[in-house]
N, C-alpha and C positions, 0 to 999 in steps of 0.2 A: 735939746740935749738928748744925749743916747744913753740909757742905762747899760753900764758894763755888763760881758753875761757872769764875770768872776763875784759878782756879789753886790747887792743893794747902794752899801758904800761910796761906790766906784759909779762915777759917772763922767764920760770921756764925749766931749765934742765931735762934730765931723773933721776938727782942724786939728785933734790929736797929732803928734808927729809919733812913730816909730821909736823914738827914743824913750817919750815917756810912756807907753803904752808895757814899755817892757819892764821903767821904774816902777811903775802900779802894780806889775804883776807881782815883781820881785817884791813890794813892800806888804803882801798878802801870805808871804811864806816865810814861817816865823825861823831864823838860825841863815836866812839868806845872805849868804858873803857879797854880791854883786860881781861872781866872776861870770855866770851867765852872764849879765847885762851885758862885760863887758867884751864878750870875748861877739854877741849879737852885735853889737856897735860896730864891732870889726869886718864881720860879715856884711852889714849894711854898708861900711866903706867900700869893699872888693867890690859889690854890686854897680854903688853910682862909679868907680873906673871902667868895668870892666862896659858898663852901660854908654859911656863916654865913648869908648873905643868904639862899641859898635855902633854909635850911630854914624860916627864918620867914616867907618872900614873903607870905605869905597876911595874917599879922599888922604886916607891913614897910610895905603900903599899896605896893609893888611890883609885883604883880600886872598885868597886860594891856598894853596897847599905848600907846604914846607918841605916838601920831600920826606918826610918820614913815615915812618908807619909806628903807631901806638902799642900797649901791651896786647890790645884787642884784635890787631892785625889793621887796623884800620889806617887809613892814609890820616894825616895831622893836618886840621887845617892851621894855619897863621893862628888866626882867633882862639883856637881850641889852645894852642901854646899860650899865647898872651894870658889868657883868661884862668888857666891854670897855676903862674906865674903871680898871678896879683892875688889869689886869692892865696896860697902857700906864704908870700912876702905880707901881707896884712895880719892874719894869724900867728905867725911863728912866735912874732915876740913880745905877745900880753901877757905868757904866765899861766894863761886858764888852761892849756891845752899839754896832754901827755906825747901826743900821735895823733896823724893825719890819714888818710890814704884818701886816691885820688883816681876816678875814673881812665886817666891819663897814664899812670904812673905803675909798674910794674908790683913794687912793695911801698910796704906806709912807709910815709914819711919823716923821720924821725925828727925832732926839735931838737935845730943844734944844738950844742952844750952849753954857750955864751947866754944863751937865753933860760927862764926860770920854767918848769912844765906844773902844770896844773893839774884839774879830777875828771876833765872832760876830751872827749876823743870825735874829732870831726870826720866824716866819710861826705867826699862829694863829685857830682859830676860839674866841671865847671862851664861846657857851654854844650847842651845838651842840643842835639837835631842839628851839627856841624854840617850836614852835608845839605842844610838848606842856608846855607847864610848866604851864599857868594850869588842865592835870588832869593835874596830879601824876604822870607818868609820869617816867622815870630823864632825866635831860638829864647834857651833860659839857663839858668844854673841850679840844680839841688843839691841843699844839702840835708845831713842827715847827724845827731848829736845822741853822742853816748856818756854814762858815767865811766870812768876805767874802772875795769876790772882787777887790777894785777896791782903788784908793789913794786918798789922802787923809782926812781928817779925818773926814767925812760917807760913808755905803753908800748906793749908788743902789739905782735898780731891777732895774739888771743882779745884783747882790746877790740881790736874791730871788727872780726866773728862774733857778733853779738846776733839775738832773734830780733826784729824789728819790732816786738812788743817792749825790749827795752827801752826806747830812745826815749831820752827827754824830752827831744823836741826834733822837728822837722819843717822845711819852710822850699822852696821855691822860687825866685824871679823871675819873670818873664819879661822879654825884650820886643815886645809888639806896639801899638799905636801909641800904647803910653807903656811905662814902666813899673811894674805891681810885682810886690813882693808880699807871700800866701804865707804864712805860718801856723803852726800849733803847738803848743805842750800839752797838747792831749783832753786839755778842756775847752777845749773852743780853737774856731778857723778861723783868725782875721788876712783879711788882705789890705796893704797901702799903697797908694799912687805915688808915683816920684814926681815934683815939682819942677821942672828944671829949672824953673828962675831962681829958685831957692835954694836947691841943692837937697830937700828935703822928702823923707816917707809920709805922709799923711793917712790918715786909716779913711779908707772909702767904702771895702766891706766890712760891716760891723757883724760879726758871728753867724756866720755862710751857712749853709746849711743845704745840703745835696737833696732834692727831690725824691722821694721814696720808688717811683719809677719816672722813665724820662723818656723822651720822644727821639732819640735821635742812637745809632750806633756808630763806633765808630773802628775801623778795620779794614787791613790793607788787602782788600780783595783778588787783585795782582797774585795772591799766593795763590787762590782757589785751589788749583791740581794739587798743591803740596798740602792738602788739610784731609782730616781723617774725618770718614762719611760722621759719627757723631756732631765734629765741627760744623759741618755745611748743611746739616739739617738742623743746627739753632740759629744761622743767619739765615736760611728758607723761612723757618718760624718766625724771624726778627723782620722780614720785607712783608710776609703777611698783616692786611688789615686785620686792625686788634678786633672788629665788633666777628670776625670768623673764626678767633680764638678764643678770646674772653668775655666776648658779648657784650662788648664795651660801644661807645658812641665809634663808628668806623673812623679809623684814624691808621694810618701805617708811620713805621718810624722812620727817620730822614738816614741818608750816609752820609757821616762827615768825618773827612781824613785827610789831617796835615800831612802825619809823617814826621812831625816835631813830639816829641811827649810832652813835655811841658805845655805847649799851647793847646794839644789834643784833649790834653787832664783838664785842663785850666777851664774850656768850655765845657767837658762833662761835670766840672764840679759845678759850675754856677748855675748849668742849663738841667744839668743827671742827663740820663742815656746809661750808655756804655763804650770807655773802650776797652779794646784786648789787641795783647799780641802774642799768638798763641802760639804753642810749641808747632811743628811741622815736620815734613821727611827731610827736608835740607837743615832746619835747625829744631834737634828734638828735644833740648833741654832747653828751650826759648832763646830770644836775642837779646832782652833786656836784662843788667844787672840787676839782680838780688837786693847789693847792701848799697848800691848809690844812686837806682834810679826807683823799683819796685817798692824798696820797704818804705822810702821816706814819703813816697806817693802815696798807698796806704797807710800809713800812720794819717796822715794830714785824711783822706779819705772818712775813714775810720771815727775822726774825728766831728765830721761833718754830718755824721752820718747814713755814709754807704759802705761798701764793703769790696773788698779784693781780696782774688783766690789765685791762685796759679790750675784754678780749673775744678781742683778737689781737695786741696789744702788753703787756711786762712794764709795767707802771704809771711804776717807778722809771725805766725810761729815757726815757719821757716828756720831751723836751725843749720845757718852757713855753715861749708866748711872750707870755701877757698875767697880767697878774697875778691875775685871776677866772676865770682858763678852769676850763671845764668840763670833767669826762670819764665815759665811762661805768665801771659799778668792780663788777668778779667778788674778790669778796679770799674767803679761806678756807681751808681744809684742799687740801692741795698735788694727788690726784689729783680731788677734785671740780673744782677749776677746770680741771683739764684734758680733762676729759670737758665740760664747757660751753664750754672752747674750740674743741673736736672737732665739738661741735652747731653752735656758731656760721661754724663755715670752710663747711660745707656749703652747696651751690648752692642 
């Protein structure tokens, strides 16, 4: 048996499912309604579809681009539609939720009128690292859970201009060898495997915990010419044997880069390192969003504890102010980002 880390009480199998994992939490927090649970449940639905889909895309006639292009500018693939589609139709109509907004979609999404809104406000990307699916490389979904802010019937925008030190909760799936969904509310990082005979979450990591420094970095070196001399003198530092730096047993750290975030986080959380993807002269307010891809990665980071910066600010204090903003994002094992922050302050 595995002792829960929420308290002595609580003791949760390897064979947990995802669903009671979430009951346990919620029967720990006194005044708890069970609209988290329920509105989680839901999220867990969109996952095992949207996981279905991809694993037959090839045979689904799903495959490549749509002809459109997104709010980001970016081409649409088939999947990035689909996936977007199922998680909006699973959500909309349990009640928990005031407002949506969606990597995909220009403005939040409002809960049509026929249906009841709730205290809580969903921001997510629904298949993150689109432009590697049509070669098979890991893709996933984030998302990211706020309380509303506002009153009345309907959640604005203000709603989901939150600082990433708000969220309730944050979590993850990824779509690689097997199917693992990462979450936290802040006290602990579990991850579950999906069963496919059963149709089910199973908890495989029990309370994760990020390396305090780690062996491996990870960054799209492709950009080199476009980084500022402070950038490329902490990846010179970072390809240096550590015993020439720190006089540690001689060890240098590895490069590893999907190009996917989700699957890039997913190894530096379990293995630490680092990744980044740092601002540049082509994109100098970073490429990754803020409030659907950055803050819910650190949150879950954060949690595990290590730490993410946009370089020389904590990530989660980030106070947005558009709904697609951009930021640059150091996330990883707690003293690597501080040693690339230490690179980065220099004149």
């Amino acid at each position: 048996m595995i002792t829960h880390s929420w308290g002595p009480a609580t003791t949760l199998s390897a064979g947990t499912t995802l669903e009671r994992h979430i009951l346990e939490r919620q029967r720990q927090i006194p005044g708890a309604t069970g609209d988290f649970t329920g509105l989680f449940q839901q999220i867990a639905l969109a996952a095992k579809i949207i996981n279905s889909r991809v694993r037959q895309a090839g045979l689904a006639g799903i495959l490549g681009l749509t002809g459109a292009r997104n709010v980001q500018g970016e081409e649409v693939q088939k999947l990035d539609e689909f996936a977007n589609n199922v998680l909006v139709r699973s959500v909309e109509a349990g009640g928990h939720l005031c407002v949506m907004a969606s990597e995909e979609e220009e403005e939040p999404i409002r809960i049509p009128d026929h249906y009841p809104t709730g205290k809580y406000v969903l921001l997510f990307d629904p298949l993150d690292g689109s432009s590697n699916i049509d070669v098979d490389i890991s893709i996933g979904t984030i998302f990211s859970i706020h309380r509303r802010q506002t009153l009345g019937r309907h959640g604005t925008l203000a709603d989901c201009l939150q600082r990433g030190s708000s969220q309730v909760a944050a979590g993850y799936v990824i779509y690689g060898s097997s199917t693992v969904l990462v979450y936290s509310t802040g006290d602990g990082v579990h991850g579950f495997t999906l069963d496919p005979a059963v149709g089910e979450f199973f908890l495989s990591h029990e309370n994760i915990r990020i390396p305090a420094r780690g062996k491996s970095y990870s960054i799209n070196e492709g950009n080199t010419h476009l980084w500022s001399p402070q950038l490329r003198r902490w990846i010179e530092h970072v390809k240096m044997p550590r015993a020439a730096v720190e006089g540690a047993k001689a060890e240098t750290y590895s490069a590893r880069y999907v190009g996917s975030l989700v699957a890039d986080f997913h190894r530096t959380l379990l293995k630490g390192g680092v990744f980044a993807y740092p601002a540049d002269k082509k994109s100098p307010d970073g490429k990754l969003r803020l409030l659907y891809e950055a803050a819910p990665m650190a949150f879950i980071c954060e949690a595990a504890g290590g730490a993410a910066s946009n370089g020389s600010k904590r990530i989660l204090e980030i106070e947005p102010s558009r709904l697609h903003q951009r930021t640059p994002l150091y996330i990883g094992s707690r003293e690597d980002i501080a040693t690339a922050e230490r690179f980065l302050r220099e004149p």
